[in-house]
Structures are given as structure tokens and as C-alpha cells.
PDB file of N, CA, C and O in Angstrom:
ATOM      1  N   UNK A   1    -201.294  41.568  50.777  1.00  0.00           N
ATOM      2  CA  UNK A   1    -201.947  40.483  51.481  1.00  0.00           C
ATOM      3  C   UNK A   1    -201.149  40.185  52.744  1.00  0.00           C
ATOM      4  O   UNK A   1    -199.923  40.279  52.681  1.00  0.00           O
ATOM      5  N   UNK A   2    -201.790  39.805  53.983  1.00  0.00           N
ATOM      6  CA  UNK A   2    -201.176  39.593  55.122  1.00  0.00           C
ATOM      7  C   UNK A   2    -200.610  38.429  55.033  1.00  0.00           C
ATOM      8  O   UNK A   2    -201.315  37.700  54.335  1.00  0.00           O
ATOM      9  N   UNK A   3    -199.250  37.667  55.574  1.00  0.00           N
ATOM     10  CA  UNK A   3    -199.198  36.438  55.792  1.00  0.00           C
ATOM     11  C   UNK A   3    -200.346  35.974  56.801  1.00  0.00           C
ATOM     12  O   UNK A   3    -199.696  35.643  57.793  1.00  0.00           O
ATOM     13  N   UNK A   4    -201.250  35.835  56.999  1.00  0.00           N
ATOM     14  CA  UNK A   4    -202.268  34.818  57.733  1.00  0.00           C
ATOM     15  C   UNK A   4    -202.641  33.534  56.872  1.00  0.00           C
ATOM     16  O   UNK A   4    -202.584  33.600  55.645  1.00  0.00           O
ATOM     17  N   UNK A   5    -203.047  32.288  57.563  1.00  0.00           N
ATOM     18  CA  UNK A   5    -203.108  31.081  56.993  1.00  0.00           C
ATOM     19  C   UNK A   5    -204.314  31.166  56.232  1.00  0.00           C
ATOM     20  O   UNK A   5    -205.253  31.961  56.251  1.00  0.00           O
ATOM     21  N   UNK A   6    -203.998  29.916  55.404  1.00  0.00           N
ATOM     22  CA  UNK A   6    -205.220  30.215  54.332  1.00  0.00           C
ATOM     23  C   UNK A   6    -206.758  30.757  54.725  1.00  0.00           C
ATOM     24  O   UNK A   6    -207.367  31.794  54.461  1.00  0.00           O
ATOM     25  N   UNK A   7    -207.111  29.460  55.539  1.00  0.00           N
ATOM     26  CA  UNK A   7    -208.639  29.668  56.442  1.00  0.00           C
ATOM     27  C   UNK A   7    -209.069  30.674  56.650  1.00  0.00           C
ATOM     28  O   UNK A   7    -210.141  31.206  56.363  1.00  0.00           O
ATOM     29  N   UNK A   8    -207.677  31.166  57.505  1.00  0.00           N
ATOM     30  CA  UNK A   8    -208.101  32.876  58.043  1.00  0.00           C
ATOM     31  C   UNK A   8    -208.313  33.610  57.087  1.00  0.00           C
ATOM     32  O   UNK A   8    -209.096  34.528  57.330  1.00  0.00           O
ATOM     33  N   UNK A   9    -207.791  33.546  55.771  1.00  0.00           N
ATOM     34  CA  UNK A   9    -207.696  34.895  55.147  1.00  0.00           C
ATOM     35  C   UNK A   9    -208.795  34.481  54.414  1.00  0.00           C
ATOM     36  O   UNK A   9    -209.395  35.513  54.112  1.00  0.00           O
ATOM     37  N   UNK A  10    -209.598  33.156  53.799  1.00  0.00           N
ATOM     38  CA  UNK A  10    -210.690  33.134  53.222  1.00  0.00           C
ATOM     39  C   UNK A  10    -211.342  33.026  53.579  1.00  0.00           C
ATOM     40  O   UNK A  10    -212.273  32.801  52.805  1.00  0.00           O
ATOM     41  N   UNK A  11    -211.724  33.041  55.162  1.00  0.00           N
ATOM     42  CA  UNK A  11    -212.601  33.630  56.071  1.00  0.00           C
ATOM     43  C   UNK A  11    -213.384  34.950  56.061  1.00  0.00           C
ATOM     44  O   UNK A  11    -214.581  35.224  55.971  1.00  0.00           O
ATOM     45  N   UNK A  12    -211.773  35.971  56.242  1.00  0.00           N
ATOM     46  CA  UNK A  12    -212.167  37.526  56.095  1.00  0.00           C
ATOM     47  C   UNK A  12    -212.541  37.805  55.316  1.00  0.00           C
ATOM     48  O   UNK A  12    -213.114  38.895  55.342  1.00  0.00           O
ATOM     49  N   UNK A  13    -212.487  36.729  53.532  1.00  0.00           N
ATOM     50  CA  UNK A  13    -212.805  37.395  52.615  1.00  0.00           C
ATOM     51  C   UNK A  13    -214.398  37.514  52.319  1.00  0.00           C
ATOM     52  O   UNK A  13    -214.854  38.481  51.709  1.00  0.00           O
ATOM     53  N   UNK A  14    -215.283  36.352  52.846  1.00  0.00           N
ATOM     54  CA  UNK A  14    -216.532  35.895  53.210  1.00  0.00           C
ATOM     55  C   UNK A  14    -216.741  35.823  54.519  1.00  0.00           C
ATOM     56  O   UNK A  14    -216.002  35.757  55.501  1.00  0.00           O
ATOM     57  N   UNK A  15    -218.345  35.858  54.277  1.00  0.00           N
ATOM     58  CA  UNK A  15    -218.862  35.448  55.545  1.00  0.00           C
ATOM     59  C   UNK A  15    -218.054  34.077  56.568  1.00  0.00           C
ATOM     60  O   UNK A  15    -218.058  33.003  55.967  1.00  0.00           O
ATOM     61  N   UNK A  16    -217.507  34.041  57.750  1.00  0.00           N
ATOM     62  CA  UNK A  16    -216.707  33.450  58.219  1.00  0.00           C
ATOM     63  C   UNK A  16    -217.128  31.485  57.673  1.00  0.00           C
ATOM     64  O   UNK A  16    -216.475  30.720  56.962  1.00  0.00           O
ATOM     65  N   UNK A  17    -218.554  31.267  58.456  1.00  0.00           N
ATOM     66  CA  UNK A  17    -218.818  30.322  58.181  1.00  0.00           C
ATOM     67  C   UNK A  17    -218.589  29.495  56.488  1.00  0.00           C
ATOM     68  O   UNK A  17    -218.033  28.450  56.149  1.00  0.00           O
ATOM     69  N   UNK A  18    -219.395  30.674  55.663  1.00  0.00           N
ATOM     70  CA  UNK A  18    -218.825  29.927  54.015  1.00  0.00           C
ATOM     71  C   UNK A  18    -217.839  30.136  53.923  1.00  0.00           C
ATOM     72  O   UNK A  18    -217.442  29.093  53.404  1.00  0.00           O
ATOM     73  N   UNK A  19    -216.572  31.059  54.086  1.00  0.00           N
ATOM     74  CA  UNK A  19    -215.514  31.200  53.777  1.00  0.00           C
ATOM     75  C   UNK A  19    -214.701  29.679  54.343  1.00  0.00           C
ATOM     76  O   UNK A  19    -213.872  29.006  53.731  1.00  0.00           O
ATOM     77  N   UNK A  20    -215.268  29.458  55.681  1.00  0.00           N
ATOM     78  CA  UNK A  20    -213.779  28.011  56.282  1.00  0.00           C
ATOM     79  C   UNK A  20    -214.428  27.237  55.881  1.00  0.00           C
ATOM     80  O   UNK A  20    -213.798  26.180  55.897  1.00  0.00           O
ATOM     81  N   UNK A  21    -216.073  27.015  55.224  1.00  0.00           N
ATOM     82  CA  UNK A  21    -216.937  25.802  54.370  1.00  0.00           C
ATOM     83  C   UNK A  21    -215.665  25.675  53.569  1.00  0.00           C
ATOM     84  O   UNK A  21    -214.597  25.098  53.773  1.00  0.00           O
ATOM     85  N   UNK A  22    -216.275  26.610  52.325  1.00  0.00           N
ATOM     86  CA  UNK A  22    -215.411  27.021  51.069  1.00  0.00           C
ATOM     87  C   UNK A  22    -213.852  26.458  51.022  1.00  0.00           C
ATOM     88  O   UNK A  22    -213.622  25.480  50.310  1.00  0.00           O
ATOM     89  N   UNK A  23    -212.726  27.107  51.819  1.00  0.00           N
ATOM     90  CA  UNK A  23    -211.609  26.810  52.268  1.00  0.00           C
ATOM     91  C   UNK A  23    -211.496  25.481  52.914  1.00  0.00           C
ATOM     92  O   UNK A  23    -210.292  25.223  52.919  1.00  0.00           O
ATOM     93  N   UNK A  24    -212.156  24.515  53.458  1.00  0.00           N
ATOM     94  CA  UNK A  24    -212.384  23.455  54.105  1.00  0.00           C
ATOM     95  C   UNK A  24    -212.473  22.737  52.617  1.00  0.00           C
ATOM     96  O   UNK A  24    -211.351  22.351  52.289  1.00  0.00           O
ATOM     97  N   UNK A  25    -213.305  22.498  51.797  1.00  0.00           N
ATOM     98  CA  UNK A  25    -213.720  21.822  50.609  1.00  0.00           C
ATOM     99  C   UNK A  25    -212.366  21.527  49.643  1.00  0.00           C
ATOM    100  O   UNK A  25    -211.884  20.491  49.186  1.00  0.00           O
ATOM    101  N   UNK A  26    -211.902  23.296  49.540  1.00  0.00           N
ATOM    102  CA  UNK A  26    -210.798  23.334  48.904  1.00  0.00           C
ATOM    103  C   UNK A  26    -209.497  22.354  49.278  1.00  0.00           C
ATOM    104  O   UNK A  26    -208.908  21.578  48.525  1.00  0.00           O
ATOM    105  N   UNK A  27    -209.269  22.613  50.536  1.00  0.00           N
ATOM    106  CA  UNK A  27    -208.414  21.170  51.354  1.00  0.00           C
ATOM    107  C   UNK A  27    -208.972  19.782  51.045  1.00  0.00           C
ATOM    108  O   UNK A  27    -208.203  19.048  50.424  1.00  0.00           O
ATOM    109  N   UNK A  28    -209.853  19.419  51.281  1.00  0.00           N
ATOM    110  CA  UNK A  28    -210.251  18.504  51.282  1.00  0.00           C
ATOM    111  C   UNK A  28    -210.067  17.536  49.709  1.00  0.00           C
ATOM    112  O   UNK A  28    -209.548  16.440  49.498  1.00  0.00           O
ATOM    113  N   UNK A  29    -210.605  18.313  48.997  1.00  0.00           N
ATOM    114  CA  UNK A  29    -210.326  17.977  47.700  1.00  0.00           C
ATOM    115  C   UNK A  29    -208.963  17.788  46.913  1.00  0.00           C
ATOM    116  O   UNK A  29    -208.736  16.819  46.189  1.00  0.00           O
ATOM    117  N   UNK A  30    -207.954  18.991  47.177  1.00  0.00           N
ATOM    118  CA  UNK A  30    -206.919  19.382  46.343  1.00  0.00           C
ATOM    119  C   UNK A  30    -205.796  18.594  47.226  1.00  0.00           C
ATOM    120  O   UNK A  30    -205.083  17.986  46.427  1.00  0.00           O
ATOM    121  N   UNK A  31    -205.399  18.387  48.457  1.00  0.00           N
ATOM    122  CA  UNK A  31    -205.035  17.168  49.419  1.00  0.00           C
ATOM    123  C   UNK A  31    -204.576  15.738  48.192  1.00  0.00           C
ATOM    124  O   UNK A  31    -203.592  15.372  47.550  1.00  0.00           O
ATOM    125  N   UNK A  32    -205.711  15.403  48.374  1.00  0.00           N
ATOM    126  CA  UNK A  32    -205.806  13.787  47.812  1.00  0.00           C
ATOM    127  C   UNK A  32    -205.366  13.746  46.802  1.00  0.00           C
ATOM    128  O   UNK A  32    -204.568  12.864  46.483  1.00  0.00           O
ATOM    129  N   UNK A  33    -205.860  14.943  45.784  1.00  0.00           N
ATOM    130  CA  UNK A  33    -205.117  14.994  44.404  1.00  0.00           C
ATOM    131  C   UNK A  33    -204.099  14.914  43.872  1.00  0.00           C
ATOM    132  O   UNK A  33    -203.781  14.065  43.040  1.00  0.00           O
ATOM    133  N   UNK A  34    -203.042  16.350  44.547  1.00  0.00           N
ATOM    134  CA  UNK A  34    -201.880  16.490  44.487  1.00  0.00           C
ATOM    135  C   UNK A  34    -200.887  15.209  45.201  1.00  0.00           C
ATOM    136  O   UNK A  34    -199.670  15.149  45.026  1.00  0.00           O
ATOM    137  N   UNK A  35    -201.664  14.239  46.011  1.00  0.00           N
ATOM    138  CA  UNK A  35    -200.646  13.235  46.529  1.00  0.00           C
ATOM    139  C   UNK A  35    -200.758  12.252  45.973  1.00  0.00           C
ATOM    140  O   UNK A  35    -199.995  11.321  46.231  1.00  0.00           O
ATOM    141  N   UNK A  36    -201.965  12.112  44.819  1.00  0.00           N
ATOM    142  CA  UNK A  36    -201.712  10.707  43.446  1.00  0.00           C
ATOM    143  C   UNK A  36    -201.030  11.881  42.446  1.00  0.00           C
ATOM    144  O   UNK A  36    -199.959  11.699  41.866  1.00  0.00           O
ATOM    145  N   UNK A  37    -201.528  12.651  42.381  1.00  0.00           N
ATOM    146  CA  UNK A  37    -200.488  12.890  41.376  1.00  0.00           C
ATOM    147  C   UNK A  37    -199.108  13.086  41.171  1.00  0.00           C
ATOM    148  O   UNK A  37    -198.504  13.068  40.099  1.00  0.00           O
ATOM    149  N   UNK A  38    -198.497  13.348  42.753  1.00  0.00           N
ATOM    150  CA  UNK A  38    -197.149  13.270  43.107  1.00  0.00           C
ATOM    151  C   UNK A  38    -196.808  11.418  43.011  1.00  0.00           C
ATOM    152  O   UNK A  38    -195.872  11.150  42.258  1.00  0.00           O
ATOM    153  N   UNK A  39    -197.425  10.311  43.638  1.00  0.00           N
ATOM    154  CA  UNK A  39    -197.676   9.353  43.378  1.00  0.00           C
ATOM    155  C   UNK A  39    -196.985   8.990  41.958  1.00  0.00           C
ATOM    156  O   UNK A  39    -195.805   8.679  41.799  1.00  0.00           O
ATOM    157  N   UNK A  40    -197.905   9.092  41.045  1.00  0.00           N
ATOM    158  CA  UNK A  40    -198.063   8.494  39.832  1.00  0.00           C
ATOM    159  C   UNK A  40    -196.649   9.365  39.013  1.00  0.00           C
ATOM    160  O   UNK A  40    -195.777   8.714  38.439  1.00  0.00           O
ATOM    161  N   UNK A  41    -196.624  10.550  39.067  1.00  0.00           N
ATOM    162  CA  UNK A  41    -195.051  10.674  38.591  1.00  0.00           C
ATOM    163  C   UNK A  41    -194.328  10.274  39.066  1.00  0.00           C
ATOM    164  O   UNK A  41    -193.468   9.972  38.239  1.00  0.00           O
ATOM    165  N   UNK A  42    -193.845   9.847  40.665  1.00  0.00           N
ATOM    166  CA  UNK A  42    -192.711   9.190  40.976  1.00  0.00           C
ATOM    167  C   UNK A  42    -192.945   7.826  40.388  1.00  0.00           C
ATOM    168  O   UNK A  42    -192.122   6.975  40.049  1.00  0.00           O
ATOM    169  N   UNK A  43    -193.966   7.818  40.354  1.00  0.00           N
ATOM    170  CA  UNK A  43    -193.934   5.951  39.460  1.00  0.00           C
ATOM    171  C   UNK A  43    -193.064   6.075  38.400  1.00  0.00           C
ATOM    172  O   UNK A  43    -191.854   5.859  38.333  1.00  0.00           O
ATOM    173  N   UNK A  44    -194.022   6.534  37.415  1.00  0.00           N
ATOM    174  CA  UNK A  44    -193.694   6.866  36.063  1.00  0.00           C
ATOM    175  C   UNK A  44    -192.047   7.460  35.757  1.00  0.00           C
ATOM    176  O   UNK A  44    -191.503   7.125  34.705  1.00  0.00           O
ATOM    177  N   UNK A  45    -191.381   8.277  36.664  1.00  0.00           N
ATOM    178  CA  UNK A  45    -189.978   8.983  36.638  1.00  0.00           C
ATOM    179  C   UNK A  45    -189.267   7.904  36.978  1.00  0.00           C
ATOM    180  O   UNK A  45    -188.277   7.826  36.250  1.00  0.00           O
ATOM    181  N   UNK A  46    -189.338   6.875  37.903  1.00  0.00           N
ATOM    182  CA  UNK A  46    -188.500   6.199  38.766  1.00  0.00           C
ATOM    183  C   UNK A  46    -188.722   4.443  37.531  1.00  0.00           C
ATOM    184  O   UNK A  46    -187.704   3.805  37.261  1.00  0.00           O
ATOM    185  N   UNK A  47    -189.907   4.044  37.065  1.00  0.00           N
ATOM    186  CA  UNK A  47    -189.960   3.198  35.614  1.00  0.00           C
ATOM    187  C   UNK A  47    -189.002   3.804  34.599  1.00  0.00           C
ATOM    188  O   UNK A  47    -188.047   3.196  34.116  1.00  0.00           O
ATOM    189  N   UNK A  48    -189.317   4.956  34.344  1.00  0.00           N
ATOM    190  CA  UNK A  48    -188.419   5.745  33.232  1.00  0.00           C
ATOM    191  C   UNK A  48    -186.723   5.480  33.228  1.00  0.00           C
ATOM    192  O   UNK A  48    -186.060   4.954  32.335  1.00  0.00           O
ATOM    193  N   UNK A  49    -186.216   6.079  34.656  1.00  0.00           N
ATOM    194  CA  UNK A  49    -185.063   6.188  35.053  1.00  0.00           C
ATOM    195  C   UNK A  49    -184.511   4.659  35.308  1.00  0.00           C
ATOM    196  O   UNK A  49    -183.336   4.531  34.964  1.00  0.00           O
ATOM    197  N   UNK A  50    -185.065   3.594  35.790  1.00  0.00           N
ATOM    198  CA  UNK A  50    -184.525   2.473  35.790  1.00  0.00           C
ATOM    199  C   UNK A  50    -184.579   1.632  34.450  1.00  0.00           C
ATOM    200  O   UNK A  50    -183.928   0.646  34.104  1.00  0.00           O
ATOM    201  N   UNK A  51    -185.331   2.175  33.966  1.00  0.00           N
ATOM    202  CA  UNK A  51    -184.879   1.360  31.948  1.00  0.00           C
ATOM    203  C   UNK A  51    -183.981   2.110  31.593  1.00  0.00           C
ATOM    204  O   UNK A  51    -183.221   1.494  30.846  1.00  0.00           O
ATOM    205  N   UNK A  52    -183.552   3.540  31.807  1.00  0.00           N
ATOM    206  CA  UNK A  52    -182.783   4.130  31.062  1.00  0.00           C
ATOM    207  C   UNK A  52    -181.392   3.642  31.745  1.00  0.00           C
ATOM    208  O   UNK A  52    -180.484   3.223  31.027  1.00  0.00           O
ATOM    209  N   UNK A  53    -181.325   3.677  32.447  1.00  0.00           N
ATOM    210  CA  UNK A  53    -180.183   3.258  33.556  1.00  0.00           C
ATOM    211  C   UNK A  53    -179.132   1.541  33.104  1.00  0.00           C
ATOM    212  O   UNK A  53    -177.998   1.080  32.974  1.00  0.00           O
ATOM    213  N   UNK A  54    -180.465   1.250  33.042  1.00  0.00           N
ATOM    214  CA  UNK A  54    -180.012   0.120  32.737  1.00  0.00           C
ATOM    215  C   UNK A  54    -180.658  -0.931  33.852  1.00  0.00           C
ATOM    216  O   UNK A  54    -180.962  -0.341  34.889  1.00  0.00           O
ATOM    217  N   UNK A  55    -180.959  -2.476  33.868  1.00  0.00           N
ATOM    218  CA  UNK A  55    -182.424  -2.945  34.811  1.00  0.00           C
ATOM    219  C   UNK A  55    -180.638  -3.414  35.918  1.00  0.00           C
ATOM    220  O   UNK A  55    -179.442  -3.139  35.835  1.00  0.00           O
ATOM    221  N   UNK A  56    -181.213  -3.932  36.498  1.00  0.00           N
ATOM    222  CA  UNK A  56    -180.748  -4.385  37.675  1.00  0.00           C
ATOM    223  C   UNK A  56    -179.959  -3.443  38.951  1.00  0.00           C
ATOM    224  O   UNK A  56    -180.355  -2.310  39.223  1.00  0.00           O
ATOM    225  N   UNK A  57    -178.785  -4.106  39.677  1.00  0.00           N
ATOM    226  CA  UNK A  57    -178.563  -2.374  40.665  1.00  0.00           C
ATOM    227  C   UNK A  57    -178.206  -1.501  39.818  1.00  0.00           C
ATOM    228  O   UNK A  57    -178.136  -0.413  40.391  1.00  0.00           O
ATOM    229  N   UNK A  58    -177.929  -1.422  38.674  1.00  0.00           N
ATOM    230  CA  UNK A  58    -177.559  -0.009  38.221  1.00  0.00           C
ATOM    231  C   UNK A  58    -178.370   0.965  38.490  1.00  0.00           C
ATOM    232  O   UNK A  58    -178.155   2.024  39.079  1.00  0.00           O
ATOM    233  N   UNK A  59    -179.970   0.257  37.703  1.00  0.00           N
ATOM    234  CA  UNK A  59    -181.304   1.097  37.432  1.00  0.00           C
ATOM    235  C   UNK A  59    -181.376   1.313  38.620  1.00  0.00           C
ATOM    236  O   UNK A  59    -181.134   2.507  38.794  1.00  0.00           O
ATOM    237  N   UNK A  60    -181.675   0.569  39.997  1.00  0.00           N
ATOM    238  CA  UNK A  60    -182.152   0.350  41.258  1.00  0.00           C
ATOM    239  C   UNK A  60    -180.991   1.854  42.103  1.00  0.00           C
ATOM    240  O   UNK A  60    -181.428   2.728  42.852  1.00  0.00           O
ATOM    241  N   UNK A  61    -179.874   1.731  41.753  1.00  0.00           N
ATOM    242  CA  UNK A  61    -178.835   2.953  42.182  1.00  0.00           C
ATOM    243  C   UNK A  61    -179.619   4.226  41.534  1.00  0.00           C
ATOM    244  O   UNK A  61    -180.349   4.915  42.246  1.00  0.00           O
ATOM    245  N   UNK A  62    -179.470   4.450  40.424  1.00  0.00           N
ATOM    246  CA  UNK A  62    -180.292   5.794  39.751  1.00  0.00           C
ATOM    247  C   UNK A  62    -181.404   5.942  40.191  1.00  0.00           C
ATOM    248  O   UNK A  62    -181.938   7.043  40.063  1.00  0.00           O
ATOM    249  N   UNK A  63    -182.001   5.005  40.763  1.00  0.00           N
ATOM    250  CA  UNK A  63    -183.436   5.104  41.357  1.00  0.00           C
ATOM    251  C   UNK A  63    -183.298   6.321  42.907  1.00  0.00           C
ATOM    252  O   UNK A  63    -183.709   7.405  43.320  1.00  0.00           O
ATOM    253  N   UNK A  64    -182.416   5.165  43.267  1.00  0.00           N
ATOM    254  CA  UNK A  64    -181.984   5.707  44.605  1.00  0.00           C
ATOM    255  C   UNK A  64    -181.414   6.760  44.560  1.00  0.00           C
ATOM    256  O   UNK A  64    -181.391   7.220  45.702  1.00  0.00           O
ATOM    257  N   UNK A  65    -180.918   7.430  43.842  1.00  0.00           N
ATOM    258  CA  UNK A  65    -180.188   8.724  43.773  1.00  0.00           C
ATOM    259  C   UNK A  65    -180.700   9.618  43.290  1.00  0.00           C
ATOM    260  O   UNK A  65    -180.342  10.765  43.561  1.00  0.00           O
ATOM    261  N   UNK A  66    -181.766   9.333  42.368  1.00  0.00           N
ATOM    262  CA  UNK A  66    -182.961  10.579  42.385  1.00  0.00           C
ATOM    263  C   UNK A  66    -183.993  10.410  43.570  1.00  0.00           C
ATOM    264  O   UNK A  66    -184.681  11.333  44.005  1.00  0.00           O
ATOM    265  N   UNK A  67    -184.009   9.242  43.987  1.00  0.00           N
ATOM    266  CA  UNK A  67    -185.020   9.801  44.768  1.00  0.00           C
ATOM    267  C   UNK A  67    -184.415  11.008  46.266  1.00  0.00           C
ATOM    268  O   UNK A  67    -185.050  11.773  46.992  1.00  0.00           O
ATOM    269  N   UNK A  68    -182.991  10.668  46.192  1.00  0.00           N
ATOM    270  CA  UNK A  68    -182.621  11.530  46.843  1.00  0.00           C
ATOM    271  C   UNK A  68    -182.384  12.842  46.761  1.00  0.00           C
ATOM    272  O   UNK A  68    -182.268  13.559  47.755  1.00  0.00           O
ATOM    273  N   UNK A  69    -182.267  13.372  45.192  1.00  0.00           N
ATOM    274  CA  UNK A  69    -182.323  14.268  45.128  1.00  0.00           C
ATOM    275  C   UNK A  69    -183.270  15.014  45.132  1.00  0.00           C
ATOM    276  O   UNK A  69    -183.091  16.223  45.276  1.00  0.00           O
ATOM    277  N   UNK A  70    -184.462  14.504  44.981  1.00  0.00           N
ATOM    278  CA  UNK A  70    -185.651  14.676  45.429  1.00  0.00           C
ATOM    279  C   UNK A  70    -186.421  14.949  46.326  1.00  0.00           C
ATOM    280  O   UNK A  70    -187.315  15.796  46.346  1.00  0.00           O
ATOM    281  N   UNK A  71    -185.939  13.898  47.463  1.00  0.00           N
ATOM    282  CA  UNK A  71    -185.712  14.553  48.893  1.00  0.00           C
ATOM    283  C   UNK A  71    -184.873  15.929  49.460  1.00  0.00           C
ATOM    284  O   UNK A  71    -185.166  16.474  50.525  1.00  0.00           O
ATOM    285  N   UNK A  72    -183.946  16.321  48.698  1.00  0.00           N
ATOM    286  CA  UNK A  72    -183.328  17.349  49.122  1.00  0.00           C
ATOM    287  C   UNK A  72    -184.066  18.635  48.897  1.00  0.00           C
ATOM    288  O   UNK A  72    -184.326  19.522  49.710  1.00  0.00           O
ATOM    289  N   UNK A  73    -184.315  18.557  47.762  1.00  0.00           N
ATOM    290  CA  UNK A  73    -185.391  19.638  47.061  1.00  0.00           C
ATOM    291  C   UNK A  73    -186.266  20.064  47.726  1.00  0.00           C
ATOM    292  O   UNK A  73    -186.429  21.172  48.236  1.00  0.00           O
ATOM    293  N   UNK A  74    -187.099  18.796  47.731  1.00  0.00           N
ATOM    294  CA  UNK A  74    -188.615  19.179  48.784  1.00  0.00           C
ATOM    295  C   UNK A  74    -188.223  19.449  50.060  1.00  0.00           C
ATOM    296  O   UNK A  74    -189.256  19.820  50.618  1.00  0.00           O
ATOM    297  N   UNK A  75    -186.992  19.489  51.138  1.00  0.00           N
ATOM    298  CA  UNK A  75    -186.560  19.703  52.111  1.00  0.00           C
ATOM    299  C   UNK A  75    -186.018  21.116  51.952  1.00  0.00           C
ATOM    300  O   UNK A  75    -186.219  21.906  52.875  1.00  0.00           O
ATOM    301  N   UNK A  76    -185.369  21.500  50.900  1.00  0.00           N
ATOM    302  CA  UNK A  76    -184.798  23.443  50.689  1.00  0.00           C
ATOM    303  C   UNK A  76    -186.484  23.630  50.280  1.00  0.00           C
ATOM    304  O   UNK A  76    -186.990  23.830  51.384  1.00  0.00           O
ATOM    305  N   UNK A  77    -187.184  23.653  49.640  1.00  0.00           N
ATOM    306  CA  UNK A  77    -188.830  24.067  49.672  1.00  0.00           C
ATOM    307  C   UNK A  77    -189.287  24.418  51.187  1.00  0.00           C
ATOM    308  O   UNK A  77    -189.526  25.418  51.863  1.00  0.00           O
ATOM    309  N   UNK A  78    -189.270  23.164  51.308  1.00  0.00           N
ATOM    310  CA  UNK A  78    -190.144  22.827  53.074  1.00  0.00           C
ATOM    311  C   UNK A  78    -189.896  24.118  54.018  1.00  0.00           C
ATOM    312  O   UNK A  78    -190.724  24.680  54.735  1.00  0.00           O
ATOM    313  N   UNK A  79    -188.396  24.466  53.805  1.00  0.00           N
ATOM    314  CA  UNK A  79    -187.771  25.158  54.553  1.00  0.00           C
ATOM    315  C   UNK A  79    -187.825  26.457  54.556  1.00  0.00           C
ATOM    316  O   UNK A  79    -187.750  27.051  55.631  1.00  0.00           O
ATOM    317  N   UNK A  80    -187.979  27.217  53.232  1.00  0.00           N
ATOM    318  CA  UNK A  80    -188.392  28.359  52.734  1.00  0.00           C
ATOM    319  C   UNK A  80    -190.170  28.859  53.058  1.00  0.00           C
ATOM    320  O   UNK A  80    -190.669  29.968  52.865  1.00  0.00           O
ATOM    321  N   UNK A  81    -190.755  27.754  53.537  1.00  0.00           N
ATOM    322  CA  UNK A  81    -192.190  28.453  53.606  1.00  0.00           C
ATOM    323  C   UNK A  81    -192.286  29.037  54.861  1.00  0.00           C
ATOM    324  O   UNK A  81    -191.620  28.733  55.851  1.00  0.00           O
ATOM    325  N   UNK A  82    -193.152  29.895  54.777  1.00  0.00           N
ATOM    326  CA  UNK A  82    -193.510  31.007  55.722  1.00  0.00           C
ATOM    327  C   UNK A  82    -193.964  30.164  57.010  1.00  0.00           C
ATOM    328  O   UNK A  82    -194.415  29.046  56.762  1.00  0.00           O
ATOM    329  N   UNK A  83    -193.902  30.566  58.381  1.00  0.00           N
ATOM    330  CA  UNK A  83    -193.857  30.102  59.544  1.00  0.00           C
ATOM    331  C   UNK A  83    -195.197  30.778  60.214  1.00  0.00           C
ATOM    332  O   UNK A  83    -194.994  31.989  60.290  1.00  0.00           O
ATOM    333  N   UNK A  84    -196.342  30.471  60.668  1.00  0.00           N
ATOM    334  CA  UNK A  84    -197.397  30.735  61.093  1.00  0.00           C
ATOM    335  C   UNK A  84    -197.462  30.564  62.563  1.00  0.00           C
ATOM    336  O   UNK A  84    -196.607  29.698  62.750  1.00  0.00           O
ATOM    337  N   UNK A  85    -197.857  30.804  63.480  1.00  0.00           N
ATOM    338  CA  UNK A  85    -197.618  30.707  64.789  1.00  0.00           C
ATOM    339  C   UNK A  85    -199.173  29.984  64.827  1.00  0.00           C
ATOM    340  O   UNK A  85    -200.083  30.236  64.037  1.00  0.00           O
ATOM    341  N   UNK A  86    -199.216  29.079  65.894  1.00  0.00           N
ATOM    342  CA  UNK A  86    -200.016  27.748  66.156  1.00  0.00           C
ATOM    343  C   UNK A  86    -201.441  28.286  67.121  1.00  0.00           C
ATOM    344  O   UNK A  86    -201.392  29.000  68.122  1.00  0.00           O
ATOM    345  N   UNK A  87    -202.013  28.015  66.819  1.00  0.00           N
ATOM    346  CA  UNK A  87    -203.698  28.435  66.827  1.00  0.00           C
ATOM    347  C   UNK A  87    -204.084  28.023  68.271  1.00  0.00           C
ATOM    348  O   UNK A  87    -204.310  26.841  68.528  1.00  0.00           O
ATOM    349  N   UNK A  88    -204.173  29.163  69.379  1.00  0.00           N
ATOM    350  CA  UNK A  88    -204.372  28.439  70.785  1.00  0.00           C
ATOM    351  C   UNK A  88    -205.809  28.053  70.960  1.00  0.00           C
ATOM    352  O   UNK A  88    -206.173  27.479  71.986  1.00  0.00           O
TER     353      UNK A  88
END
């Protein structure tokens, strides 16, 4: 498979128009999803981690320190994805 961006490549795979429909829908939909569901586990992890912690700054510190590690993560991710050159 070529690195080309999604669109493009489920473009070529269909007729252009249904293919960036198709691929368009797919964004559209899976978008919103994945960002309550990222949502609702940081809820749920960050409730978890501050009872376990213990309530006041303790919990509120463990909070803060996963969420940083968290941030680091998704930043070595971020960083590793493939680089596409920008659509004139």
C-alpha cells in the first residue's frame, strides 16, 4: 500500500466521487466517537486514580501526573506518524 492519505487511497479504490462520499462519512462519524470515548475514560481513569490516591492534593497530584504522562505518550505517538505533504 502507498503511504497516500486516507481520501486518496479510498478514492482510487472506488469510483472517486463514492470513494471521498464513503471516506468523508467515515470521518465524520468515527471523529466524534473516538473523542467521547477518549472523554469518558479520562473521566472514569482520573475518578479512579483520585480515590485510589487518596481525595484531596494527593488524589489531585496523581491526577496531575498521569495526566502527564499521558501527554507524553500521545506526543511520542503524534510524532511517529507518517508525514503527508499538504494538498495545493
Amino acid at each position: 500500500m502507498s503511504h497516500a492519505p486516507h481520501s486518496v487511497y479510498c478514492a482510487q479504490r472506488r469510483s472517486f466521487k463514492a470513494g471521498l462520499l464513503l471516506c468523508s462519512l467515515r470521518f465524520l462519524l468515527l471523529v466524534p466517537l473516538t473523542n467521547a470515548l477518549g472523554r469518558l475514560l479520562g473521566t472514569l481513569l482520573s475518578g479512579w486514580l483520585f480515590q485510589v490516591a487518596g481525595e484531596g492534593s494527593t488524589g489531585l497530584q496523581a491526577c496531575l501526573w498521569a495526566s502527564l504522562v499521558l501527554l507524553l505518550l500521545a506526543t511520542v505517538i503524534s510524532a511517529r506518524l507518517p508525514r503527508y505533504p499538504r494538498p495545493t
